[in-house]
C-alpha positions as CSV (number, residue, x, y, z in Angstrom):
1,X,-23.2,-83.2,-29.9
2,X,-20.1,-85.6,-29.6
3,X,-18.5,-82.4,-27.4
4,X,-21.5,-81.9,-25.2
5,X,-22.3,-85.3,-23.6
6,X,-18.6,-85.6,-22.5
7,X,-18.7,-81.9,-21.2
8,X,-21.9,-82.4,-19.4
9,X,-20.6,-86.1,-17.8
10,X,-17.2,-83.9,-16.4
11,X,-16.2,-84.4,-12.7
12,X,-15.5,-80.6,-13.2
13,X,-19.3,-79.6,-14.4
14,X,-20.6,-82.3,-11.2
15,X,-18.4,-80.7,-8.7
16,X,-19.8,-77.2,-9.6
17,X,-23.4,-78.3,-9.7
18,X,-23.1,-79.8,-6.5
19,X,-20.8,-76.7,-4.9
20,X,-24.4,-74.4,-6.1
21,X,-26.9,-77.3,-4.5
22,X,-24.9,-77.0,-1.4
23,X,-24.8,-72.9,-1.4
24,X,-28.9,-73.6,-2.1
25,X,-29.7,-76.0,0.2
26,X,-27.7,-74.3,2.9
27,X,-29.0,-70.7,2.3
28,X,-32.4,-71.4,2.2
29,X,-32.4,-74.1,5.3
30,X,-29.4,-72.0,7.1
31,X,-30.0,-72.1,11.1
32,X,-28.8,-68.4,11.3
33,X,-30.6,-67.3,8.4
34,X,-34.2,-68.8,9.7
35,X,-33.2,-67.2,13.2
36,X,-32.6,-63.8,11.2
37,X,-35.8,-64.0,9.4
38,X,-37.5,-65.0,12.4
39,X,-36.2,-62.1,14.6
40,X,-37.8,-60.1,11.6
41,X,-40.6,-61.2,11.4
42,X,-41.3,-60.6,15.5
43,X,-40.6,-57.0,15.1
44,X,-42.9,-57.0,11.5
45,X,-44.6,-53.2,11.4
46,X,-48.0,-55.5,10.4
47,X,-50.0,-52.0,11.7
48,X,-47.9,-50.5,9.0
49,X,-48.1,-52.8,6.0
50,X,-51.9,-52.9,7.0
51,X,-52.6,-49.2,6.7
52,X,-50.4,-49.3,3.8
53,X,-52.0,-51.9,2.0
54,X,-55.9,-50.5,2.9
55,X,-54.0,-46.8,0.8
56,X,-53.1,-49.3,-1.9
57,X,-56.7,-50.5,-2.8
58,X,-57.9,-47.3,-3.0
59,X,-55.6,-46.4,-6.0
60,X,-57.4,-46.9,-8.9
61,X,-56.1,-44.8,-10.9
62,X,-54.2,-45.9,-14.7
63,X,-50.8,-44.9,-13.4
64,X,-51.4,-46.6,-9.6
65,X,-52.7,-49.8,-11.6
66,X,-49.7,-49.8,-14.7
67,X,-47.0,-48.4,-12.6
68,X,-44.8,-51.0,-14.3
69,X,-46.0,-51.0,-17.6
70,X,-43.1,-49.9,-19.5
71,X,-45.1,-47.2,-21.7
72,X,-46.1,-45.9,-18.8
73,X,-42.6,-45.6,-16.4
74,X,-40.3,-44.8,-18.6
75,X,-42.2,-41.5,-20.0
76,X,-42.6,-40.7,-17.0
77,X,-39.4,-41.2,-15.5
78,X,-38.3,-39.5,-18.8
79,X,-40.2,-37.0,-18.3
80,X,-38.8,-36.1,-14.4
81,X,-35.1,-36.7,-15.5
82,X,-35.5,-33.7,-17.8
83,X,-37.9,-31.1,-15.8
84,X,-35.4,-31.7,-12.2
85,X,-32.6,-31.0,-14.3
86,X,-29.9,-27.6,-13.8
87,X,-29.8,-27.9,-17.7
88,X,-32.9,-27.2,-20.3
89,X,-32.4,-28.9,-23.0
90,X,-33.2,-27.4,-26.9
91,X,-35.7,-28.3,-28.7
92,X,-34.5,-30.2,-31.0
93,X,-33.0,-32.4,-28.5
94,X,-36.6,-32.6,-26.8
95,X,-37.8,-33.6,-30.2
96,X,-35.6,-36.2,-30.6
97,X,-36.8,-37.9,-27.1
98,X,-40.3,-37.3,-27.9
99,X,-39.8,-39.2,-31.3
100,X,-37.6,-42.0,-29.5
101,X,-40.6,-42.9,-27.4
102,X,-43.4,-42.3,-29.9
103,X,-41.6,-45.4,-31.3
104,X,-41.0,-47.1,-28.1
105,X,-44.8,-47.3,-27.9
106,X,-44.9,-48.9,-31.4
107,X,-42.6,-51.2,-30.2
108,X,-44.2,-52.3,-27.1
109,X,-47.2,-52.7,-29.3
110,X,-46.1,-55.2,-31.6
111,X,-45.4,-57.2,-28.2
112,X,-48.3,-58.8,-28.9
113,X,-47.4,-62.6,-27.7
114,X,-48.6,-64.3,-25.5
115,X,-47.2,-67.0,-22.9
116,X,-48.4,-70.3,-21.2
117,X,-45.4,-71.4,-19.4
118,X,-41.8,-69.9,-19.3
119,X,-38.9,-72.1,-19.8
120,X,-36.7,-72.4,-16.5
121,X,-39.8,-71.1,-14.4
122,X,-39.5,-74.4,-12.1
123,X,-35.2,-73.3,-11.3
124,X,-35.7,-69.3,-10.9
125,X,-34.2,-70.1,-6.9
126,X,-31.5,-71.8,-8.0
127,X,-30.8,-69.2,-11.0
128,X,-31.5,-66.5,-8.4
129,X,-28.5,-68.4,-6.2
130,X,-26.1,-68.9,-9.2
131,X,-26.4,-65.7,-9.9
132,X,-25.6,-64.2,-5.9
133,X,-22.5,-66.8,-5.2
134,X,-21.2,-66.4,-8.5
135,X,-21.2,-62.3,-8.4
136,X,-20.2,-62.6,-4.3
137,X,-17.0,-64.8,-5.1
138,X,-15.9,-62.2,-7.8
139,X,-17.0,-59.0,-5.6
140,X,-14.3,-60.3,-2.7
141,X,-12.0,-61.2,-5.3
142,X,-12.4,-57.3,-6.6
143,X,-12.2,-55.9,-3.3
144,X,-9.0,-57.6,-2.5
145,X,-7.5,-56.4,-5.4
146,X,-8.6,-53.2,-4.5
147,X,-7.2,-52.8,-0.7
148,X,-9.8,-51.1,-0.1
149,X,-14.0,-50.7,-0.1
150,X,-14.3,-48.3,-2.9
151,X,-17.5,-47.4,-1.3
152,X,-15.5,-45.4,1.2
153,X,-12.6,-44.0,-1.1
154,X,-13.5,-43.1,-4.7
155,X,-9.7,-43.9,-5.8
156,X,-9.9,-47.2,-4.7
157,X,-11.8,-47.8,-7.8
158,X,-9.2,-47.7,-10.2
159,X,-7.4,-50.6,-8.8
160,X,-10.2,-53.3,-9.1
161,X,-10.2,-55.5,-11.9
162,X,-12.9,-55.1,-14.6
163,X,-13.5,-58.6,-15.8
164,X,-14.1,-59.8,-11.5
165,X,-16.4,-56.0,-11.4
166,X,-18.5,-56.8,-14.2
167,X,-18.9,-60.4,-12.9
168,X,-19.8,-59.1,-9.3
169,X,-22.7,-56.8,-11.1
170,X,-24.6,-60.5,-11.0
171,X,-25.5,-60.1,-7.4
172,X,-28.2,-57.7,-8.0
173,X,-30.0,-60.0,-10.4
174,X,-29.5,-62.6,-8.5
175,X,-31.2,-61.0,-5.7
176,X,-34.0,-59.7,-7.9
177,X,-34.4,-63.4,-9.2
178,X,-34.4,-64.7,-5.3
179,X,-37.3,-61.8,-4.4
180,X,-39.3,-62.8,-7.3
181,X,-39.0,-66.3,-6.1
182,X,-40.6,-65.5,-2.9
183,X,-43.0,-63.8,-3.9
184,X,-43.9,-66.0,-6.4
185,X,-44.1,-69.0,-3.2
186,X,-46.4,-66.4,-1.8
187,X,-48.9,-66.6,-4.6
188,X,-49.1,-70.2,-4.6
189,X,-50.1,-69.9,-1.1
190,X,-46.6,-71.7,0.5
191,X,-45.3,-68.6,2.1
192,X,-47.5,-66.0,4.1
193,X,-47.8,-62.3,3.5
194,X,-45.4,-61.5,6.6
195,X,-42.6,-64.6,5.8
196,X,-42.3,-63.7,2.5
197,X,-42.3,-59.4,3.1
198,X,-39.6,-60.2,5.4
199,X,-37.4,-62.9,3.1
200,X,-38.2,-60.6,0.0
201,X,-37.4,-57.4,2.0
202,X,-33.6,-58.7,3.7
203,X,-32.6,-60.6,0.1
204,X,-33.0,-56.5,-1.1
205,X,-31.1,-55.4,1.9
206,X,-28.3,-57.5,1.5
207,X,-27.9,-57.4,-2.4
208,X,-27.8,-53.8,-1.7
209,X,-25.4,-53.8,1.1
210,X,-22.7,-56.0,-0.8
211,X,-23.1,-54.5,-4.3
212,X,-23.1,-50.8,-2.7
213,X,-19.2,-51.6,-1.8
214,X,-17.8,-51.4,-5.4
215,X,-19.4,-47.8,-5.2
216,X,-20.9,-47.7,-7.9
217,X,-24.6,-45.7,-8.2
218,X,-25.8,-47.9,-11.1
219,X,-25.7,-51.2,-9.5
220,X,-27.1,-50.1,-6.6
221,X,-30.1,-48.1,-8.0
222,X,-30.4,-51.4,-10.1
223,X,-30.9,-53.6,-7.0
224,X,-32.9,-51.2,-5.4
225,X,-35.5,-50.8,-8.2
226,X,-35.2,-54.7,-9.6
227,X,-36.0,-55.8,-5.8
228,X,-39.6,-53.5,-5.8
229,X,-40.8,-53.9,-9.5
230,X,-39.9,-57.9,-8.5
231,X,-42.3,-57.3,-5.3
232,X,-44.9,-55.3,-6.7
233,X,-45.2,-57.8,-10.0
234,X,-45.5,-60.7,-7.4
235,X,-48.1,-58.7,-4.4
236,X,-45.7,-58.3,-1.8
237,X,-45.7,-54.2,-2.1
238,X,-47.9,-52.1,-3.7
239,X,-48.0,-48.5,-5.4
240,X,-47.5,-46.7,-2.3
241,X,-44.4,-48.5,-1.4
242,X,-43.4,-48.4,-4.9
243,X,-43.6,-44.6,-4.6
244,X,-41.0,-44.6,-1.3
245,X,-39.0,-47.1,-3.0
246,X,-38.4,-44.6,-5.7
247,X,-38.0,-41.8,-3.5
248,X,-35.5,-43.9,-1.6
249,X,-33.4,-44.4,-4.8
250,X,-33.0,-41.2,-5.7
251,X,-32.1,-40.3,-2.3
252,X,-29.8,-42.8,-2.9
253,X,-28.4,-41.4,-5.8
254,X,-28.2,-38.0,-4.3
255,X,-26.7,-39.3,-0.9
256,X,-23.8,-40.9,-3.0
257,X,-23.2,-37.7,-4.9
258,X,-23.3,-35.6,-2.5
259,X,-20.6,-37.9,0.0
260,X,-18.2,-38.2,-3.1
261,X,-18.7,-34.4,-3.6
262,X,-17.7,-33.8,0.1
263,X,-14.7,-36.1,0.1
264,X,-13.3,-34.2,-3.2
265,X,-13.5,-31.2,-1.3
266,X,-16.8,-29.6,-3.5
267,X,-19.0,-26.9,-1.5
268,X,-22.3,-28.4,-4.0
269,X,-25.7,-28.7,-1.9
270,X,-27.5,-31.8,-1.2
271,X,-30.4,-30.4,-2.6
272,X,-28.5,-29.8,-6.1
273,X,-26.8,-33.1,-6.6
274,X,-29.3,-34.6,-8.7
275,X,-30.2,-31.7,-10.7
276,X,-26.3,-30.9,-11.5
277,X,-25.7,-34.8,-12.1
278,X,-28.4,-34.9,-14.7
279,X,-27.9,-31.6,-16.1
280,X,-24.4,-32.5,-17.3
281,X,-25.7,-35.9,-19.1
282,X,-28.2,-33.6,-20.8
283,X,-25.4,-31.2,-22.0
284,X,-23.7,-33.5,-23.2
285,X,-26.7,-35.4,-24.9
286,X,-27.7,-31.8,-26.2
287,X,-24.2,-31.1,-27.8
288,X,-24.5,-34.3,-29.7
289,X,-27.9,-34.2,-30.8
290,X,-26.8,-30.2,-31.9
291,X,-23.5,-31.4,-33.6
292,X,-24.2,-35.2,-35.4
293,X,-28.3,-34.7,-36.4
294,X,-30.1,-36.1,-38.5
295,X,-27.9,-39.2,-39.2
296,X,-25.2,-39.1,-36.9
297,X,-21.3,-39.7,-38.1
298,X,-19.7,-42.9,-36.5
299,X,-21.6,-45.3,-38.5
300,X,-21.7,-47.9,-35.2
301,X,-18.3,-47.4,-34.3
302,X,-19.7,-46.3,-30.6
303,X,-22.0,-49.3,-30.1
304,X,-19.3,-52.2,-31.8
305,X,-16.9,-50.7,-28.5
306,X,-19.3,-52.0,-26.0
307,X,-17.7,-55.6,-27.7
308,X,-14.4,-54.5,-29.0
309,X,-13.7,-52.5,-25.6
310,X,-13.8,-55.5,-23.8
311,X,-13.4,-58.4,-26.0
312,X,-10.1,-58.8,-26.9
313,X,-9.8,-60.3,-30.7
314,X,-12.7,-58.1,-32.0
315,X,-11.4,-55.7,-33.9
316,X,-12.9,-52.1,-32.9
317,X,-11.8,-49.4,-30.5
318,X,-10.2,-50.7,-27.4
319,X,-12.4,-47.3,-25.8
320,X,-15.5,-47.9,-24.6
321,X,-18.5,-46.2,-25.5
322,X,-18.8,-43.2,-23.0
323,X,-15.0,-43.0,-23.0
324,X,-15.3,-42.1,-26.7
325,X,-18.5,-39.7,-25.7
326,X,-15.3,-38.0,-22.9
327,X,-13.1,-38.0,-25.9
328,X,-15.2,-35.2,-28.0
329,X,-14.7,-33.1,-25.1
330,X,-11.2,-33.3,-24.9
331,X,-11.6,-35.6,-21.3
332,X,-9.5,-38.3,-20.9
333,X,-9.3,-40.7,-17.7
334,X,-13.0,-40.9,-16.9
335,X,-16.2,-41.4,-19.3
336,X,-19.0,-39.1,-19.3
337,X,-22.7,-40.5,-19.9
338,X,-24.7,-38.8,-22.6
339,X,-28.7,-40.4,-21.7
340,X,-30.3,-43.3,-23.2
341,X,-29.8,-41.6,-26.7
342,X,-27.2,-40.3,-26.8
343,X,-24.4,-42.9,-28.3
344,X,-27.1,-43.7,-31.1
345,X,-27.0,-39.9,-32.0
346,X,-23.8,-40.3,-32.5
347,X,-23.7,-43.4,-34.5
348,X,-27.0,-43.6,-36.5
349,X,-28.6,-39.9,-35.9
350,X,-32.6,-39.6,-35.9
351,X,-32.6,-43.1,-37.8
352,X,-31.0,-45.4,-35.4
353,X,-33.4,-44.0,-32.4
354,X,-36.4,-44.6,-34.4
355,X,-34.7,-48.4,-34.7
356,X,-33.0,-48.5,-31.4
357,X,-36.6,-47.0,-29.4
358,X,-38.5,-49.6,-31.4
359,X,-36.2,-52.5,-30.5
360,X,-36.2,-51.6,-26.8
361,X,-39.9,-51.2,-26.6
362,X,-40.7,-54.5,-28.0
363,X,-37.9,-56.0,-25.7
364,X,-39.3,-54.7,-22.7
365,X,-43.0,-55.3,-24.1
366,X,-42.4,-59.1,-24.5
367,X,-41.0,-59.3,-21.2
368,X,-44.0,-57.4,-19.2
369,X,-46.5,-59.4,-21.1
370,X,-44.6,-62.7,-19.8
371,X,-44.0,-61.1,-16.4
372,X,-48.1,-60.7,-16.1
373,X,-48.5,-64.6,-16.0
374,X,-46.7,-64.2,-12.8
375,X,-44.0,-67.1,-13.5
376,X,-41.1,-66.3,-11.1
377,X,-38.5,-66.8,-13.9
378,X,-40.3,-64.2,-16.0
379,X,-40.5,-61.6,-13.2
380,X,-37.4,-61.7,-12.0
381,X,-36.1,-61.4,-15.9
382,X,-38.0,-58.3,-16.3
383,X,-37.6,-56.4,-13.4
384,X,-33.7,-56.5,-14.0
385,X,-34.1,-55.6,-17.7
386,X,-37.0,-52.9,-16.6
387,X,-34.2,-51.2,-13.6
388,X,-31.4,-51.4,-16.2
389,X,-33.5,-49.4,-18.5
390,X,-34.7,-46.8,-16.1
391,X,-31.2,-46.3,-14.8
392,X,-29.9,-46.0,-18.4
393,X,-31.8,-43.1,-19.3
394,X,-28.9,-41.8,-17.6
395,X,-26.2,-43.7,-18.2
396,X,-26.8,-45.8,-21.5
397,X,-27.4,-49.1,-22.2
398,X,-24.1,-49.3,-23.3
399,X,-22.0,-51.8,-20.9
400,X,-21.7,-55.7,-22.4
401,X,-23.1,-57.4,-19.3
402,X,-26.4,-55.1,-19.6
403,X,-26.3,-56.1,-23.7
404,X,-26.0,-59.7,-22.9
405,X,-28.4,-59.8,-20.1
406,X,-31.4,-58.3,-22.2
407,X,-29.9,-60.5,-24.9
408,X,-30.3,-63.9,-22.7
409,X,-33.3,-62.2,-20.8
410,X,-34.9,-61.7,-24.4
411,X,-34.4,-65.2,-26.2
412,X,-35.4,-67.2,-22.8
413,X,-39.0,-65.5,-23.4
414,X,-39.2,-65.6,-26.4
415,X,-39.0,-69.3,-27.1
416,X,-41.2,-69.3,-24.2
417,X,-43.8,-67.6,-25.8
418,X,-47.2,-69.9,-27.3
419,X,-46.5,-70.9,-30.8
């Protein structure tokens, strides 16, 4: 305690707590940015949004109504990563998902808590702004170590610095916590429909525009899925546009592919990008569940390198997880993803996705149960855990910031839960 009061009394801590109410108060009351979102909102497509939203009341059905409910997207988003894939999968690999989420749904159902009032609800703008300016400052500071936008040449990549990239991966939660902020004004009745559409709707464009330079498809399917879960838990868009937001994100995906395929000089159609990209990280998932089941053989080497990798004084490989997935295949220089599963096939086998499913499940349970009282905080906390799940049934949930978000993202609702 003696340590805290003097920290918290710094010049240092004051000048950076007024440097964020300045980036606040300017942002939000910016001349240019009001003229921006006024222009917007002159060319709004309300004949659009109106037909749209006359479709969206008349789907009534469990999957329209639950879209978000996590035992409902990520079977089914599960379920369309393995039939569009080049790769089918054996069975025993199938079984192994089909266990992992039969105790996902056990997990989800222990969720049972229930919440009155989230802690930090009253700050989720200024979180939401933290979040942007911090992740912005570090994304210039990555692409001036870089020369270049790594969007536009793949090599650039392996000259940014990975402590400034992983910083700069806060812009899309800081943009998911912004939208959920809006919408969130919206409910209480401060912001109409068509101001808040249009805020909520450029926030998702520009998170996506300056995260999409790093190149990288994870961040931006991230940003792109946190920003609609945010507006649909909050009103702003409803199952129709959540359905062309998820068409637009694998289009996304696809596009990226396919451009870095071109550049590399690959003669792969745009049409097979997807179903190549996702039939490699089930081949590799299917080698492992083939060669480590039932109870897997590194014993949680693989998950203590998503610390040791990048921590340096923990003692562990200096590899990271998917770089130790390349290394069984003889790959070196780039990491291969093996699916949500896969590292915990390696470690723990059929046991640790039993544990690992049931974990997740209740993580993400606790949070859509908090997201339903439709605090902003609470939103904007699940959507980004929610997108970083979705997008790791491809890639993992492997990286440290994704651990110590879902960490943070966890403990803040649950201490907010009713006692």
């Amino acid at each position: 305690m003696s340590l805290v009061k003097p920290f918290s009394d710094s010049k240092a801590l004051g000048f950076v707590r007024d440097a964020y109410k300045f980036l606040d108060s300017s942002t939000f009351n910016s001349s240019i940015i009001k003229a921006v979102s006024t222009g917007l909102k002159r060319v709004y497509p309300g004949f659009v949004f109106d037909f749209v939203d006359r479709k969206n009341k008349g789907q009534t059905s469990l999957i329209a109504k639950n879209i978000f409910s996590p035992v409902v997207i990520i079977p089914l988003i599960y379920a369309l990563f393995v039939s569009i894939s080049t790769y089918r999968i054996s069975n025993l690999a199938l079984f192994t998902i089909a266990a992992g989420l039969i105790f996902f749904y056990f997990g989800y159902r222990l969720s049972n808590l229930s919440f009155q009032r989230i802690r930090l609800d009253s700050s989720t703008r200024q979180i939401g702004v933290f979040f942007f300016y911090t992740g912005l400052f570090f994304l210039i500071l990555d692409l001036l170590a870089a020369g270049e936008i790594p969007l536009f040449n793949a090599s650039a990549r392996g000259r940014l610095v990975v402590l400034h990239t992983m910083i700069a991966q806060l812009i899309p939660p800081g943009g998911i916590f912004i939208i959920a902020w809006f919408g969130a004004q919206h409910k209480k009745g401060l912001l109409d429909i068509k101001s808040a559409r249009v805020n909520a709707f450029l926030t998702l464009f520009v998170t996506v525009l300056l995260i999409s330079s790093l190149g990288f498809r994870t961040q931006i399917i991230v940003a792109l899925l946190g920003g609609f879960i945010a507006m649909y838990l909050t009103g702003l868009v409803g199952f129709v546009e959540v359905l062309f937001g998820l068409g637009f994100a694998g289009l996304g995906i696809a596009g990226l592919g396919y451009y870095r395929a071109v550049v590399q000089g690959s003669s792969i159609a745009f049409s097979e990008v997807l179903g190549a990209r996702i039939g490699l990280t089930l081949s590799v998932f299917d080698y492992l569940v083939q060669r480590f089941m039932p109870f897997g053989a590194n014993k949680g080497y693989t998950l203590l390198a998503t610390f040791s990798s990048f921590i340096p004084g923990i003692p562990g490989p200096r590899l990271g997880p998917r770089t130790i997935v390349a290394r069984l295949f003889g790959i070196v220089g780039i990491s291969v993803t093996s699916t949500l599963l896969g590292t915990i096939v390696l470690d723990f086998g059929i046991v640790g996705v039993a544990l690992f499913m049931l974990l997740l499940g209740y993580v993400l349970g606790t949070g859509y149960r908090a997201a339903k009282t439709g605090a902003p905080i609470a939103v904007g906390v699940y959507a980004v855990l929610l997108a970083y799940t979705i997008v790791g049934i491809e890639t993992g949930l492997v990286d440290l910031n994704v651990v110590i978000m879902f960490f943070a993202g966890y403990l803040l609702l649950r201490t907010s839960a009713s006692k």
